[in-house]
C-alpha positions in Angstrom: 31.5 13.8 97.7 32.1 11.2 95.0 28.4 11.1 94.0 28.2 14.7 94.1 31.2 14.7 91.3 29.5 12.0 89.2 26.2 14.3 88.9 28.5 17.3 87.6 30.2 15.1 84.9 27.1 13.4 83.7 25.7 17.4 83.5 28.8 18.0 81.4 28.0 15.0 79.0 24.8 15.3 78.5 25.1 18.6 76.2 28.0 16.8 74.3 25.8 13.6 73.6 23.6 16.2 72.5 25.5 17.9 70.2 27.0 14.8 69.0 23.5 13.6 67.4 22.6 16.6 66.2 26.5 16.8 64.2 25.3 13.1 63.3 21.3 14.4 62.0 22.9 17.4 60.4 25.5 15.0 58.4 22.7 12.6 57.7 20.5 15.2 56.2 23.8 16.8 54.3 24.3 13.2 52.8 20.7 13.3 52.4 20.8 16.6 50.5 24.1 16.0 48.5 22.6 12.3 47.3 19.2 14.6 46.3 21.3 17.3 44.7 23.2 14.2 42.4 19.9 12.1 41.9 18.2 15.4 40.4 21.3 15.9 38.3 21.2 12.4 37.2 17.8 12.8 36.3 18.0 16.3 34.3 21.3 14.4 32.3 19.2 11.2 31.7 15.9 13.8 30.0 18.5 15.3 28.5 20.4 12.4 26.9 16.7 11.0 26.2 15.6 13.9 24.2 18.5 14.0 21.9 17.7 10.8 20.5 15.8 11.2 17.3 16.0 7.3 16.0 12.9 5.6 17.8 14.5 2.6 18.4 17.9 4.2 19.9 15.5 6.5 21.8 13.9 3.2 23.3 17.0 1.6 24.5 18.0 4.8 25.8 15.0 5.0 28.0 15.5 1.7 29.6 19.2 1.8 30.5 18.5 5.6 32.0 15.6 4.2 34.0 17.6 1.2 35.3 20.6 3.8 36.6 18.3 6.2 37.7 17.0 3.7 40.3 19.7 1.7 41.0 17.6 -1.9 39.5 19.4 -5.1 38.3 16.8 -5.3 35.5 15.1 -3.0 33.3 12.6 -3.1 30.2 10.4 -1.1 28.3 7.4 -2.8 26.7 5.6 -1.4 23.7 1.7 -2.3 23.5 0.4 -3.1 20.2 -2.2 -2.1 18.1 -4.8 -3.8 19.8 -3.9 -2.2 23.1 -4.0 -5.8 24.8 -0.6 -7.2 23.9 2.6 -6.4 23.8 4.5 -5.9 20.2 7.8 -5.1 21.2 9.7 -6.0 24.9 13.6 -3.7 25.4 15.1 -5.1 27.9 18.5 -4.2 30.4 20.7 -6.6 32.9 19.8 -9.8 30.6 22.1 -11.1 28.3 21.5 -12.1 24.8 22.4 -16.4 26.0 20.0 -15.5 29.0 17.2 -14.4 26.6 17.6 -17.6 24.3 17.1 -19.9 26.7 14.1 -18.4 28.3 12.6 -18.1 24.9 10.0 -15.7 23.2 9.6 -12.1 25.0 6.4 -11.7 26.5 3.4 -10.9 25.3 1.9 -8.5 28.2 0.4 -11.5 30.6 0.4 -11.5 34.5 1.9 -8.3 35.9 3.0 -6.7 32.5 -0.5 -7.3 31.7 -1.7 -5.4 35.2 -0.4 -2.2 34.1 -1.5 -2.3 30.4 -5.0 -3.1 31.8 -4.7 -0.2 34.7 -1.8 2.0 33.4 -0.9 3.3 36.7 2.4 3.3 38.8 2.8 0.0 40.4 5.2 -1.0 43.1 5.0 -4.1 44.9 7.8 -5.9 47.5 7.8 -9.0 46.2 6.4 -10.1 42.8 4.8 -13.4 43.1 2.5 -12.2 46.1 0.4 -10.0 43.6 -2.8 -12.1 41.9 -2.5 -11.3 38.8 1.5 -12.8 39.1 1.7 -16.0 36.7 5.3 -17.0 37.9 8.5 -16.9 35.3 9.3 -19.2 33.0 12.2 -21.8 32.9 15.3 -20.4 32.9 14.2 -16.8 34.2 16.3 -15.0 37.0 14.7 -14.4 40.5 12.9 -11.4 40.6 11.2 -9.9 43.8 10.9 -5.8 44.1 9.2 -4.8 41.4 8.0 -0.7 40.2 6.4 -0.1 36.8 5.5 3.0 35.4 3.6 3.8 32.1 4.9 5.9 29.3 1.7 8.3 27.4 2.5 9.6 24.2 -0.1 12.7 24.0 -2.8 11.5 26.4 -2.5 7.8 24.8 -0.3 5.1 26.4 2.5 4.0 24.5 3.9 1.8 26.6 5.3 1.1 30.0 8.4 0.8 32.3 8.9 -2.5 34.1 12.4 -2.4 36.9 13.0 -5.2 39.5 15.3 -6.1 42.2 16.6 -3.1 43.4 20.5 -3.7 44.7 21.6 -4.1 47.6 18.4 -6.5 48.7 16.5 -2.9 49.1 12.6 -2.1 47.8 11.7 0.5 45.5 10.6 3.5 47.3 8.2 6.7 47.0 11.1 8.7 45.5 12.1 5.8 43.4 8.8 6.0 41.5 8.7 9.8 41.9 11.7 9.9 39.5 10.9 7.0 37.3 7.2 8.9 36.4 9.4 12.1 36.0 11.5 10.1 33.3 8.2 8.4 31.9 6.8 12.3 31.3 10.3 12.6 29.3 10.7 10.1 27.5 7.2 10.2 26.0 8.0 13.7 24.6 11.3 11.9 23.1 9.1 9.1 21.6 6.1 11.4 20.1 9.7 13.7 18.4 11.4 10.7 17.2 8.0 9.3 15.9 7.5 12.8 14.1 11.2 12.5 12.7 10.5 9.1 11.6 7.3 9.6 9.9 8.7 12.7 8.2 12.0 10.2 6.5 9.2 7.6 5.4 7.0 10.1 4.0 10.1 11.7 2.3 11.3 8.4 0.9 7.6 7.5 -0.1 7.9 11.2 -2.2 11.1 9.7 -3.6 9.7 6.6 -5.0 6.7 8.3 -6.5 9.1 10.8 -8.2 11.2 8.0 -9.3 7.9 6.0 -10.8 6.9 9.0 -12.3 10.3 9.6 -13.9 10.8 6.2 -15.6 6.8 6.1 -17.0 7.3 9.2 -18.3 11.0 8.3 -19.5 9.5 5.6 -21.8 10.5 2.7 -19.3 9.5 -0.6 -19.9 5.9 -1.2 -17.7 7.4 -4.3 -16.2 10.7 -2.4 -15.7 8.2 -0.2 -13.7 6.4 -2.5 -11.9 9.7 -4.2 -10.7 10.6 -0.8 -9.3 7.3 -0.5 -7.6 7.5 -3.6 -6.0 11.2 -3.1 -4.6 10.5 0.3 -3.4 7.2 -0.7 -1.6 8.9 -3.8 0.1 11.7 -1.6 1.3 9.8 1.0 3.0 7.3 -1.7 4.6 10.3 -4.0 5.8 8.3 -6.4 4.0 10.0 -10.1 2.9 7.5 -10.7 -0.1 6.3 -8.2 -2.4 4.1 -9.3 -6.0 2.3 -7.2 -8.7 -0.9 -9.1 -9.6 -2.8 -7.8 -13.0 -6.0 -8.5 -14.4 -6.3 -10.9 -17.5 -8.1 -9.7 -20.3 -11.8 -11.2 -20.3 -12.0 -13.2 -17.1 -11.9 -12.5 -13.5 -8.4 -14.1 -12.6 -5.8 -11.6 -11.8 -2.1 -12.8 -13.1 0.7 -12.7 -11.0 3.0 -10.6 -13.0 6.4 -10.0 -11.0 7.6 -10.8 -7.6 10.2 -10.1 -5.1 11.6 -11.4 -2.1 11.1 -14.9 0.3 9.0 -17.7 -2.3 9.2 -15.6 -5.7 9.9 -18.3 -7.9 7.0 -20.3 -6.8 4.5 -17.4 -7.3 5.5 -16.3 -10.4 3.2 -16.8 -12.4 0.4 -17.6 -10.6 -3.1 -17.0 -11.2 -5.2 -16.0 -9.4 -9.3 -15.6 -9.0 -10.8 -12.5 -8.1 -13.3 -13.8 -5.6 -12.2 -15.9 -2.7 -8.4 -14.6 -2.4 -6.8 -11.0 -0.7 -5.4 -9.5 -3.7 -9.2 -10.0 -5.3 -10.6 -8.7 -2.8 -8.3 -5.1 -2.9 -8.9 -5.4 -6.5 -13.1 -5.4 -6.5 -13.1 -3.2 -3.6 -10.6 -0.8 -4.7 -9.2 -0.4 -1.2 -6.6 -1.8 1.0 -7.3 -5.4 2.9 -5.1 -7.5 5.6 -3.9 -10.3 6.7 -3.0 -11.3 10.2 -1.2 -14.1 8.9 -1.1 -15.3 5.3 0.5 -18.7 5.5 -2.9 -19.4 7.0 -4.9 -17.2 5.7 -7.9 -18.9 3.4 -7.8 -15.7 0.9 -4.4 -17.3 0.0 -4.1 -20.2 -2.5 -3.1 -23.6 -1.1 0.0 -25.1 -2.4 3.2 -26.4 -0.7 5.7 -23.8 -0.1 3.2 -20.9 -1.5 3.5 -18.4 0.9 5.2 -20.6 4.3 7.1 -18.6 6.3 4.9 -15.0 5.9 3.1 -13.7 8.8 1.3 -10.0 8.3 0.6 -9.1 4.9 -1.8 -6.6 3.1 -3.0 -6.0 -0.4 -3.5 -2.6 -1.9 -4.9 -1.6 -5.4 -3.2 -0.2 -7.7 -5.6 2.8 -8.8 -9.4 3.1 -7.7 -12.3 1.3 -8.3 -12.9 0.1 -11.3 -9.7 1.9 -12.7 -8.2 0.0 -10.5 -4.8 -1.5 -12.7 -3.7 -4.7 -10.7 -2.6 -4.9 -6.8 0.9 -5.0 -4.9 0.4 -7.5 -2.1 3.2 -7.2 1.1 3.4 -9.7 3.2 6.7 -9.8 5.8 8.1 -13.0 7.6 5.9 -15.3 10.3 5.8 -13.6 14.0 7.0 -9.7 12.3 4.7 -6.7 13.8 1.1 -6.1 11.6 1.3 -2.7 9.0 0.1 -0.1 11.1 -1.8 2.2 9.9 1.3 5.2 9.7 2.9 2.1 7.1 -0.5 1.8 5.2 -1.4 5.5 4.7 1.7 6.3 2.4 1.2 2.6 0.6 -2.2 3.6 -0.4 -1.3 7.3 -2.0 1.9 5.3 -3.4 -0.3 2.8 -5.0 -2.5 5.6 -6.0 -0.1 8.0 -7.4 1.7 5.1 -9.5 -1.7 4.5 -11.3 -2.0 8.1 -11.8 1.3 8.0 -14.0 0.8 4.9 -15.1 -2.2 6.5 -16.8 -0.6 9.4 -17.6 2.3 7.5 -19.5 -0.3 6.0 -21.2 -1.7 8.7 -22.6 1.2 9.5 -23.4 2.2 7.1 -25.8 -0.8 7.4 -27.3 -0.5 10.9 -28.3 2.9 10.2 -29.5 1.7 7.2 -31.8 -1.4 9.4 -32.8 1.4 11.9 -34.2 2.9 9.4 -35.7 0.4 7.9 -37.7 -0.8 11.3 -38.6 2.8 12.2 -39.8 3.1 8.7 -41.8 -0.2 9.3 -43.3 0.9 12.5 -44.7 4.2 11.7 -45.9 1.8 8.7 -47.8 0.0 11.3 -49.0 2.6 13.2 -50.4 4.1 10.1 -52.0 1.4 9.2 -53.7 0.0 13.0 -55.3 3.3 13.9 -55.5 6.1 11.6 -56.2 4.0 8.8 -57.8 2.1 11.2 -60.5 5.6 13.1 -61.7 7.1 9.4 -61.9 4.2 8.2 -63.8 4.2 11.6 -65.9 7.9 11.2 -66.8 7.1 7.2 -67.6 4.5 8.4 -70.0 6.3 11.4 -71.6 9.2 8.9 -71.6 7.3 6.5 -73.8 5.8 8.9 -75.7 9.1 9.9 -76.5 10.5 6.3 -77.7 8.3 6.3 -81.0 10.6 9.5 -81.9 14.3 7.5 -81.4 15.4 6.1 -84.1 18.4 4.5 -82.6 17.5 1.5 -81.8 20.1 1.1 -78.6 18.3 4.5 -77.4 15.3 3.5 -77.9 16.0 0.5 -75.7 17.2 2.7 -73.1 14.3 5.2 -72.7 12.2 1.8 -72.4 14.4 0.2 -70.0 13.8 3.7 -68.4 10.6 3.3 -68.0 10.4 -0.4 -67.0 13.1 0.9 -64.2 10.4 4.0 -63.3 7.4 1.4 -63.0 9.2 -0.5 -60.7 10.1 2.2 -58.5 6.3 3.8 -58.7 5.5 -0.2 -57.0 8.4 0.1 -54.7 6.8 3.6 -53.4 3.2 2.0 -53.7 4.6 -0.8 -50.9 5.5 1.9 -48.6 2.7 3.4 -48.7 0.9 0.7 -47.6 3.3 0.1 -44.6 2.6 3.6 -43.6 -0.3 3.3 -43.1 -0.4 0.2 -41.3 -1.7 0.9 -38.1 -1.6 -2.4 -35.5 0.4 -1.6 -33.5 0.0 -4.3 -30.7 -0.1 -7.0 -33.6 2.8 -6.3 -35.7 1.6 -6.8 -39.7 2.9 -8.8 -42.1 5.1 -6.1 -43.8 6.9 -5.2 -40.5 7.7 -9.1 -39.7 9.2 -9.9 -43.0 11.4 -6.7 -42.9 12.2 -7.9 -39.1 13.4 -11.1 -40.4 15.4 -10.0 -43.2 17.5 -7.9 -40.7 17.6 -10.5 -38.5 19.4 -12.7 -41.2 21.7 -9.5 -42.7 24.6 -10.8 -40.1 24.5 -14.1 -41.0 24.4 -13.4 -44.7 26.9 -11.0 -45.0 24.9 -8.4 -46.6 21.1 -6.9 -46.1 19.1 -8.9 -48.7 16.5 -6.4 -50.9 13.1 -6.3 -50.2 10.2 -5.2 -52.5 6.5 -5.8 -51.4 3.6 -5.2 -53.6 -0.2 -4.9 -52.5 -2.1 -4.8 -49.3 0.0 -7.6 -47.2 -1.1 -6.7 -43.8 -4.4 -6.2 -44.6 -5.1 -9.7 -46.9 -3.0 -11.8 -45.6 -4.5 -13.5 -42.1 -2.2 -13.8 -39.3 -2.1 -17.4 -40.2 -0.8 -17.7 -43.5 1.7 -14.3 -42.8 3.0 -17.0 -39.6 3.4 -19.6 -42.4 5.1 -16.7 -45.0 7.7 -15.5 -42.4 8.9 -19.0 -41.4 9.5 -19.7 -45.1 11.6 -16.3 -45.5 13.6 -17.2 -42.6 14.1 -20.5 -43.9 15.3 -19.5 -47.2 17.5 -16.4 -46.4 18.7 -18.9 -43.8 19.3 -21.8 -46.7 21.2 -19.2 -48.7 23.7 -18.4 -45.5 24.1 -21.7 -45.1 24.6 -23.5 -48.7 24.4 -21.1 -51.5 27.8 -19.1 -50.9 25.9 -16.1 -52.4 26.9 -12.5 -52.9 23.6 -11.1 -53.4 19.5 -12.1 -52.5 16.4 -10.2 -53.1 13.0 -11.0 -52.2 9.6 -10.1 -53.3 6.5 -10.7 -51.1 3.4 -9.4 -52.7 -0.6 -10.4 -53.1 -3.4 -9.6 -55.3 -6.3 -10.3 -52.7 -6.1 -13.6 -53.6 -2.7 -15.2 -53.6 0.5 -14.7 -51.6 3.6 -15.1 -53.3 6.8 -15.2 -51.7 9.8 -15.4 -54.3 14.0 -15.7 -53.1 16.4 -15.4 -55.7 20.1 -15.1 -55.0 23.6 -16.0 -57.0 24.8 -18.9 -55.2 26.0 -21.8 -56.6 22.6 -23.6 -56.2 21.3 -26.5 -54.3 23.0 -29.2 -54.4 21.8 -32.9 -55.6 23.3 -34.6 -52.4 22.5 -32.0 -50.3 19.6 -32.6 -47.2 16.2 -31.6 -48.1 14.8 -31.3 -44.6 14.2 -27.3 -45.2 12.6 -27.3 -48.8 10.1 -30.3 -47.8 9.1 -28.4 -44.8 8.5 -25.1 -46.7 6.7 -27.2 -49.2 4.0 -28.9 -46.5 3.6 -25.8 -45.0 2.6 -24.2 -49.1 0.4 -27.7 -49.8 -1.2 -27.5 -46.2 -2.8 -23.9 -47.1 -3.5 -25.2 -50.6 -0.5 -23.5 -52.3 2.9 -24.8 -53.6 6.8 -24.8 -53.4 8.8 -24.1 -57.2 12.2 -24.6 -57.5 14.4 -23.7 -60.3 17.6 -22.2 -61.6 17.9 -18.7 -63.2 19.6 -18.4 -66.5 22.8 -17.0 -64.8 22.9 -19.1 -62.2 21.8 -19.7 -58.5 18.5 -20.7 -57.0 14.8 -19.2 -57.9 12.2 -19.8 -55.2 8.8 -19.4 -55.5 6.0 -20.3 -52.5 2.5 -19.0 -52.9 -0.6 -20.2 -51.3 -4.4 -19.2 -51.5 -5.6 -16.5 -49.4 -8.8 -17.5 -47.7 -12.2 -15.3 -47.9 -11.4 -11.5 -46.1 -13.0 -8.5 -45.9 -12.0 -6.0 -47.9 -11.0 -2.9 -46.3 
């Protein structure tokens, strides 16, 4: 009887034992389901947080921290490869603190299992890290790391990088889902990185567009060319994230290039520098008329040797400034010791920069020398004019003048229409003189006419009053640049005496040659020079007269004051 009740209650519990495993399964799977359901949501928000981020290097960071929540690791990173597609040139990384990372030291470079999957970029996941062969073991300092899963990121069929996550928590292992959603996010985020590379290269190009305009605008705005150059060299150094940026020119006549302006880490020791053409970087741009690198210029034997030259640069590159031989100096880059190499999306817009800025440079050029051609033309007319014009009715009226005289009795009248005269001779020399500075065309070497009018002006302020000037005969074209050197210091001297000493109201000067002499005369109202006075300024105007063969004369006018006269031989010239 008893046994016969036991077999009908172990009938009844069977079903419910039953029923209880399958409630347990169904929960299991509904758990199951529901942590499916929030991983797939998690995963749509991280592709979609991802994909917002337009700054490359926010978009990065991003990346990592959704990866490391998306499968529950301790640790995260995201390393970039490099040019070279060996190494790596940039290492994100999540779950290690910025105390942490100082004391391991440098990030990686793409060695042992980093290296595995830049070798074979394929998904990798492995139980315990230092099993695998190609493991190298962590440096000091470096947290325990076992469960490892790495994924690579493609950026339109080329690999851009890859995903590195270990230690999963809760002591668990990466699983086939776990890399199932980390390859989902990899597909994602190398659509964010190819749109936030497109956004980037779109600002640089557009800022690269604003400097050129900006070049363009000063050239063309009269700007001084070193004013220019400065501004080249601060907008290319910005853009590049360079530390060092210099302008190197050619010398006239030799092959040595002239450093001409620089900016940034060591410029006062470069300024200035000169450079050969063979044997160093920014030569070599400028023979080749194209772009050269550097992988490291502090040891680089294209760079000159000196202390302190150029320590503490790493990457640098030199581009022409033009091409070929129109090729108008070179802007050489260089940014600190261990900094990423120009790539070739930084070196592209440098080249048409440096191109383009030669192009204005040229056109500015041409420029200025259409404006001076019109202004030569227009000073040679207005000499023309002066002279068939205004020179032959003055030397009419002088003659019918004087004719005239012979016809006053009056004596005091007759004095007058003389001193007429005598006043309209002088004033037929005084147009002669300007004239001749009209048609003085050196620019670059400023003539004799133009540096004694300079110097008078210069001395107007210290004077008191703007001394007169006449000049008679063809100054800039007799006189050598040597004795006019010799002329001008004299004038200074004097006008300076006469500021100085002579308490004068009035000066006048008259610098004039025949082809033969110079003569340099300084007369003002002063109260003369002193006996006791120092001598130290009339002795040197006098050696510098006796040196060329000429003389110093002193003397006092009739009403007063000091009458100075320096001439000096003019040596053999052509005649124009």
């Amino acid at each position: 009887m008893g046994s016969a009740e036991e077999a009908r209650e172990a009938r009844i519990r069977l079903p419910q034992l039953r029923l209880d495993e399958l409630l347990e399964e169904l929960q299991a799977r509904l758990d199951a389901a529901r942590g499916t359901r929030d991983r797939v949501h998690s995963l749509l928000e991280a592709v979609l947080s991802v994909g917002r981020e337009l700054d490359l290097e926010h978009a990065l960071r991003g990346i990592v921290e959704a990866a490391a929540v998306l499968v529950d690791a301790e640790y995260a990173a995201l390393g970039v490869i490099g040019p070279d597609g060996r190494r790596l040139s940039a290492f994100i990384t999540v779950g290690v603190g910025p105390e942490e990372i100082a004391r391991i030291g440098s990030y990686p470079e793409g060695h042992g299992i980093l290296g595995e999957l830049i070798r074979h970029p394929e998904p990798l996941r492995l139980t315990k890290l230092s099993e695998h062969k190609a493991s190298y073991g962590f440096p000091a300092h470096h947290p325990p790391m076992d469960s490892f899963l790495g994924v690579p990121i493609r950026v339109r069929e080329q690999v851009f990088g890859n995903l590195y996550l270990t230690e999963k928590r809760g002591g668990q292992q990466f699983d086939e889902e776990d890399e199932a959603v980390l390859a989902t996010l990899a597909v994602a985020a190398g659509v964010a990185i190819d749109n936030a590379r497109l956004y980037e290269e779109s600002l640089r190009r557009e800022r690269w567009l604003q400097a050129i305009a900006e070049i363009t605008s000063s050239l063309m705005s009269g700007t001084d060319q070193r004013a220019v150059l400065g501004l080249m060299a601060d907008r290319a150094r910005t853009l590049t994230g360079a530390a060092l940026a210099a302008v190197a020119i050619p010398m006239q006549d030799t092959d040595s290039l002239a450093v001409e302006l620089v900016q940034g880490l060591g410029a006062e020791v470069l300024q200035g520098l000169v450079l050969p053409v063979a044997g160093t970087l920014s030569g070599e741009a400028y023979a080749r008329g194209a772009l050269v690198r550097s992988a490291d210029a502090a040891h680089d034997d294209r760079f000159p040797a000196g202390p302190q030259h150029f320590a503490g640069l790493g990457p640098a590159v030199a581009v022409p400034i033009g091409l070929g031989e129109q090729a108008r100096g070179v802007v050489l880059l260089a940014r600190e010791a261990g900094a990423s190499d120009f790539s070739v999306t930084e070196t592209e817009p440098l080249t048409a920069f440096a191109a383009q800025a030669a192009v204005s440079m040229e056109l500015a050029e041409r420029r200025r020398d259409a404006e001076q051609i019109a202004l030569l033309e227009d000073r040679d007319r207005i000499a023309r004019d002066l002279h068939d014009l205004a020179i032959q009715r003055l030397f009419a009226t002088g003659m019918t003048l004087q004719s005239a005289g012979r016809f006053i009795e009056h004596p005091e009248a007759s004095e007058r229409v003389l001193r007429a005269v005598d006043d309209l001779d002088e004033t037929i020399k005084i147009i002669r003189s300007t004239i001749f500075g009209l048609r003085a065309r050196d620019e670059d070497a400023p003539g004799l006419r133009s540096r004694a009018v300079r110097a008078a002006g210069e001395a107007a302020p210290v004077l008191g009053f703007a001394p007169s000037m006449r000049m008679e005969g063809l100054l800039d074209t007799h006189v050598p640049p040597e004795v006019a050197d010799h002329v001008v210091a004299v004038l200074s001297e004097s006008l300076t005496n006469i500021a100085r000493h002579a308490h004068a109201g009035r000066a006048e000067v008259l610098l004039e040659t025949d082809g033969h002499e110079v003569r340099l005369t300084v007369v003002d109202d002063g109260v003369g020079i002193p006996a006791e006075g120092r001598r130290s300024g009339l002795r040197n105007m006098a050696e510098r007269a006796r040196g060329l063969g000429g003389d110093l004369e002193i003397s006092t006018p009739p009403g007063g004051g000091t009458h100075l006269l320096w001439h000096a031989p003019l040596p053999d010239a052509p005649r124009p």
